[in-house]
C-alpha positions in Angstrom: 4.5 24.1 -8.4 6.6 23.3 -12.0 8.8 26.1 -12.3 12.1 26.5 -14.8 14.6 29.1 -13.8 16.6 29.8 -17.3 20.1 31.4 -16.6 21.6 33.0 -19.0 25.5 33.2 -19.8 27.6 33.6 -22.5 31.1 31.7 -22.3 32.7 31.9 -18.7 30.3 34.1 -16.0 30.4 31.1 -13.2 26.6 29.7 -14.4 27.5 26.7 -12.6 27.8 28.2 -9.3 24.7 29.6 -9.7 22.8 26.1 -10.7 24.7 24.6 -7.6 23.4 27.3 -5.4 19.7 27.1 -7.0 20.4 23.2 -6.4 19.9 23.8 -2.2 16.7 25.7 -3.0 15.0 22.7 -4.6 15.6 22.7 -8.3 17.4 19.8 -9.8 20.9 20.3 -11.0 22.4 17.7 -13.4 25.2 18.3 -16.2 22.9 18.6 -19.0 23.0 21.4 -21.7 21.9 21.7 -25.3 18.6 19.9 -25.6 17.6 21.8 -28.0 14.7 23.8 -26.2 15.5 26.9 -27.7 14.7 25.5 -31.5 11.3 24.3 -29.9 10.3 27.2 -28.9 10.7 29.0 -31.5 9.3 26.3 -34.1 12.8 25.1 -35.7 11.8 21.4 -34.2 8.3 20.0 -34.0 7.4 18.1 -30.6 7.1 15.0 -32.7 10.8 16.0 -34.2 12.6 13.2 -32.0 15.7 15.6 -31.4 15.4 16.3 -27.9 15.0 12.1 -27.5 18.0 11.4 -29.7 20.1 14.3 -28.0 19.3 12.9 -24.2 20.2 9.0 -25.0 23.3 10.8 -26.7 24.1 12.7 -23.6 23.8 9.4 -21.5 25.7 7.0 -22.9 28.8 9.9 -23.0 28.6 10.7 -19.3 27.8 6.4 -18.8 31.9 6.9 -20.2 35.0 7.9 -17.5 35.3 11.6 -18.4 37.0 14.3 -16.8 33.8 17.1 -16.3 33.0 20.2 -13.9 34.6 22.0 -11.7 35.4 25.9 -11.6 38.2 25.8 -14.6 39.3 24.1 -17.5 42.1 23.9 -14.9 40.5 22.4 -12.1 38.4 20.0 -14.3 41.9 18.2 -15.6 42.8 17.8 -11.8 40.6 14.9 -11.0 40.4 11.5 -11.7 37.7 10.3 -14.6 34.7 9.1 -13.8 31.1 8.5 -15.1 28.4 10.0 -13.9 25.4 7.6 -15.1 24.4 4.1 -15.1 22.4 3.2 -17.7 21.6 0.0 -16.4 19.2 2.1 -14.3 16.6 3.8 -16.7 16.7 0.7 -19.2 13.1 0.2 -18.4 12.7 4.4 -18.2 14.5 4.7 -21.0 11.8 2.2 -22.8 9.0 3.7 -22.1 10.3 7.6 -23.0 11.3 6.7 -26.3 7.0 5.5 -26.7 5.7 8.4 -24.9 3.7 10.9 -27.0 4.4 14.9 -25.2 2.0 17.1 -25.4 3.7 19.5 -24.8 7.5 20.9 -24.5 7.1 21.3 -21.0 6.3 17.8 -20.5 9.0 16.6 -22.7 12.1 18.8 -21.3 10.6 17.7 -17.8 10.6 14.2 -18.4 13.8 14.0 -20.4 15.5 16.1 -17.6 14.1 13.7 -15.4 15.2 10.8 -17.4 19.0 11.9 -16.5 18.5 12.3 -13.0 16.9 8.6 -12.8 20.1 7.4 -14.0 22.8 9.7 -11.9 25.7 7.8 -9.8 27.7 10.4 -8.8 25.7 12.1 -6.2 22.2 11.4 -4.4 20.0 13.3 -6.5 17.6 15.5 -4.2 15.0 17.9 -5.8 11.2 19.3 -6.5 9.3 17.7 -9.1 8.8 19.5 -11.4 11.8 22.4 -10.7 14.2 22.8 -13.4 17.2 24.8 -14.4 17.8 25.2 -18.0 21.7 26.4 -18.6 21.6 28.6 -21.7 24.8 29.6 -23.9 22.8 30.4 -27.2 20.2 33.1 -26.4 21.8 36.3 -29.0 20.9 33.8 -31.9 17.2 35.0 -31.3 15.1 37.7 -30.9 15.4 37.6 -27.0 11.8 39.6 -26.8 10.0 37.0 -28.7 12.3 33.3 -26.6 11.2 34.8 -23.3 7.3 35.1 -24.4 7.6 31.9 -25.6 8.9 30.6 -22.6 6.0 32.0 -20.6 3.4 30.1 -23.0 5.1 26.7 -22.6 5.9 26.8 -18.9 3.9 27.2 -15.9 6.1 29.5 -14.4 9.4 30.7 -15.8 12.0 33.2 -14.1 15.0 34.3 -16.0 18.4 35.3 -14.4 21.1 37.4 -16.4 24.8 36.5 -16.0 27.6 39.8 -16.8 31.1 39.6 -16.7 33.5 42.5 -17.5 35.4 41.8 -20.9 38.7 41.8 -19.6 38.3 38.9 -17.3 36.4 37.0 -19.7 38.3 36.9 -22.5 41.1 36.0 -20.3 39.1 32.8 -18.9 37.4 32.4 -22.3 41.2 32.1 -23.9 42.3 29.7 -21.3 39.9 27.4 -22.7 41.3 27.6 -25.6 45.0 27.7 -24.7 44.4 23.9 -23.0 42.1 22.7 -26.2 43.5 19.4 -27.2 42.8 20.3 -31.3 45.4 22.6 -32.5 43.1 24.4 -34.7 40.9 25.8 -31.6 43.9 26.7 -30.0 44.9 28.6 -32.8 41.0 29.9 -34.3 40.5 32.3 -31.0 40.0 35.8 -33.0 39.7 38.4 -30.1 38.2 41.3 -32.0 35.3 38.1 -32.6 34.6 37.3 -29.4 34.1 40.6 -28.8 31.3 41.1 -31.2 29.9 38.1 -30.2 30.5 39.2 -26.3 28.7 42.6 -27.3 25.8 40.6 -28.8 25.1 38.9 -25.8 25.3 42.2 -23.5 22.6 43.9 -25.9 21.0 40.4 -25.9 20.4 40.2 -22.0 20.8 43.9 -20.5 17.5 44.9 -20.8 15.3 41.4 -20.3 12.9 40.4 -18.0 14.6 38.6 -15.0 17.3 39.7 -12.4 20.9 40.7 -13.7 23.7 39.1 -11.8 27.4 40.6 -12.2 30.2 38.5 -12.0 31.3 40.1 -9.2 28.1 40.4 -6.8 28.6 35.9 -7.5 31.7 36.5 -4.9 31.4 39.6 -3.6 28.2 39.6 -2.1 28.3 37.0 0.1 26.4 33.5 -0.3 23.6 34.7 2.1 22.7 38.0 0.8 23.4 36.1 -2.7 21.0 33.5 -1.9 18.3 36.0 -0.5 18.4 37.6 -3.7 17.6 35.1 -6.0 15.3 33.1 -3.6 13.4 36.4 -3.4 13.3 36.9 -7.2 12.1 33.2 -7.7 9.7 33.0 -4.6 12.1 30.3 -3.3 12.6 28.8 0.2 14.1 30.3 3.1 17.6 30.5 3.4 19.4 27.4 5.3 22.1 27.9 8.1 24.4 25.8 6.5 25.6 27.3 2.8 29.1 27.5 3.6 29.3 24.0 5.3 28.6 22.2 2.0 30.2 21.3 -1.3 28.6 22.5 -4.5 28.0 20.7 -7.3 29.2 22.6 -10.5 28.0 20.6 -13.5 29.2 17.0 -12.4 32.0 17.6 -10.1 31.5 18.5 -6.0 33.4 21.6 -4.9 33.7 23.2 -1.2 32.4 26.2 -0.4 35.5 28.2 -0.4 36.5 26.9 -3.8 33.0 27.3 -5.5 32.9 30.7 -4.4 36.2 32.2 -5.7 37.1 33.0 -8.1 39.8 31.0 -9.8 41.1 32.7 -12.8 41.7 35.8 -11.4 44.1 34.1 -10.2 46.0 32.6 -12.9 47.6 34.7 -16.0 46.7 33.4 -19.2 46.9 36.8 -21.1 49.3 38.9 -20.1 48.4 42.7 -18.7 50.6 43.8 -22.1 48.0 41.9 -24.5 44.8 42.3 -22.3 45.8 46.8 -22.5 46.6 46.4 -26.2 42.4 44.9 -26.0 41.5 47.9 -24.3 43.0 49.8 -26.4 42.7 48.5 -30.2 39.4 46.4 -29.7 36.8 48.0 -27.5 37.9 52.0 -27.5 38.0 51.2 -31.8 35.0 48.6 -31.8 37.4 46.0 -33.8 37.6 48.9 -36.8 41.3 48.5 -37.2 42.2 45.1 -39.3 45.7 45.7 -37.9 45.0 46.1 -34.5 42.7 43.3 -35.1 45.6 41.2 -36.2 48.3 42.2 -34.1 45.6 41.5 -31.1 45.6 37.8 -32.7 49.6 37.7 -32.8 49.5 38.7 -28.9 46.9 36.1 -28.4 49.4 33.1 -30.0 52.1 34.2 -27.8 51.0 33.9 -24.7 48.8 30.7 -25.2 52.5 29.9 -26.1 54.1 31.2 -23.2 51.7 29.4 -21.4 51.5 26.1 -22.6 55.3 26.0 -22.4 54.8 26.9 -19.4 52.7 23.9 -18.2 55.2 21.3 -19.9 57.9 22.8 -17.6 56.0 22.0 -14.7 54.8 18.5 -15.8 58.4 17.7 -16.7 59.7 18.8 -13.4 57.0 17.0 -11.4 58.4 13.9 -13.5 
């Protein structure tokens, strides 16, 4: 049976753990996002528009490059050596006859397209359903969620949605740290708190209330991986659960991690914002729903100091290591 399990995040809340795990259950799992599905749905692009076409060969010839991709931080992606992740030499004649096919339907082009990719994958041996797709979303409170999810139902055959949460704190703390190790000064220095949470808020009064299972951050490593597992497989009407979850490595959007790795968490780990600036949040952002300009600034100012703090941090360490 076709089936798409959409899951929903917004910023860091570990969705790539969760396509990894829905990876052993059968669906495939490739490094693919922003096909432009959403604008299909909801009549911005017209099946004959080309987009998702022009995005996929796009998408392609990039990961056909040495690139540094995965993994479960910005951290842990930079620790790796570059590698592609495609050959195109594989879907030439694929490729050929995709770009002639007529869809009719959006189902048939995000299934072929997303089969397209897998055709061409080198970096792992590429094992899944036809038909049994995961579509990563990061754009959802652009919509009206209500009306995405019906039209999801009437393109699909089946469609299952899963919810990803994450307290504030700990993701603005991860969401900074991606922008504290952005190679363009002007993202390091364009990370507004009081914005993202707005935008953070949007997403919770996007998701809470939808169709589909909700997943906390925390029940991803607190639960454990079987009773995790059981939960979603039950919610999907997946397979039963193997013996051997925490024997194998994960793949998390193009990069293999073990077990242990995958399922902890890693930021909580590391301090990007300090305690100080992450209570002076608390405090001036969420309790005063970003209503004070000047806590709103001086939230900024604590933002610059320790993606400072931390960045001379790292060239400490690189200079000691030689």
């Amino acid at each position: 049976m076709k089936q798409l399990v959409v899951v929903n995040s917004f910023g860091p809340m570990a969705s790539t753990l969760v396509s990894g795990l829905l990876e052993t259950m059968g669906y495939l799992n490739v490094p693919v996002r922003k096909l432009g599905l959403h604008r299909y749905l909801m009549g911005q692009l017209s099946l004959d528009s080309g987009y998702m076409q022009s995005r996929i060969e796009n998408i392609l010839t990039e990961h056909a490059k040495a690139s540094l991709s995965g993994g479960v931080s910005v951290m842990d992606r930079a620790d790796q050596e570059a590698k592609s992740r495609v050959d195109l030499d594989l879907v030439r004649d694929s490729l050929e006859a995709y770009r002639a096919k007529k869809f009719g339907s959006i189902q048939e082009l995000y299934n072929a397209t997303k089969e397209l990719y897998a055709k061409a994958v080198t970096y792992k041996s590429v094992c899944y359903q036809t038909g049994r797709h995961i579509e990563l979303t990061v754009d959802v409170p652009r919509y009206n969620f209500k009306v995405l999810q019906q039209r999801y139902l009437e393109e699909f055959d089946s469609v299952k949605f899963i919810h990803l949460h994450r307290p504030f704190r700990t993701w603005i703390a991860s969401t900074a740290s991606q922008s504290f190790v952005h190679p363009h000064i002007k993202s390091r220095y364009y990370f507004f708190p009081h914005k993202r949470y707005e935008d953070f808020q949007k997403y919770e009064q996007t998701t809470r209330s939808a169709e589909g299972i909700q997943l906390e951050f925390s029940d991803l490593f607190d639960l454990g991986v079987e009773q995790l597992y059981d939960r979603i497989s039950d919610y999907i009407e997946g397979p039963a659960r193997p013996d051997n979850l925490r024997e194998i490595d994960y793949d998390m959007y193009g990069k293999f991690v073990s077990f242990k790795k995958a399922f902890t968490p890693f930021d909580a780990e590391v301090a990007y914002l300090s305690e100080t600036s992450l209570d002076y949040f608390d405090k001036q952002i969420i309790k005063n729903n970003f209503k004070n300009p000047f806590g709103c600034y001086v939230a900024w100012l604590k933002y610059v100091y320790d993606m400072h703090q931390f960045r001379q941090k790292m060239k400490s360490i690189a200079k000691a290591q030689g």
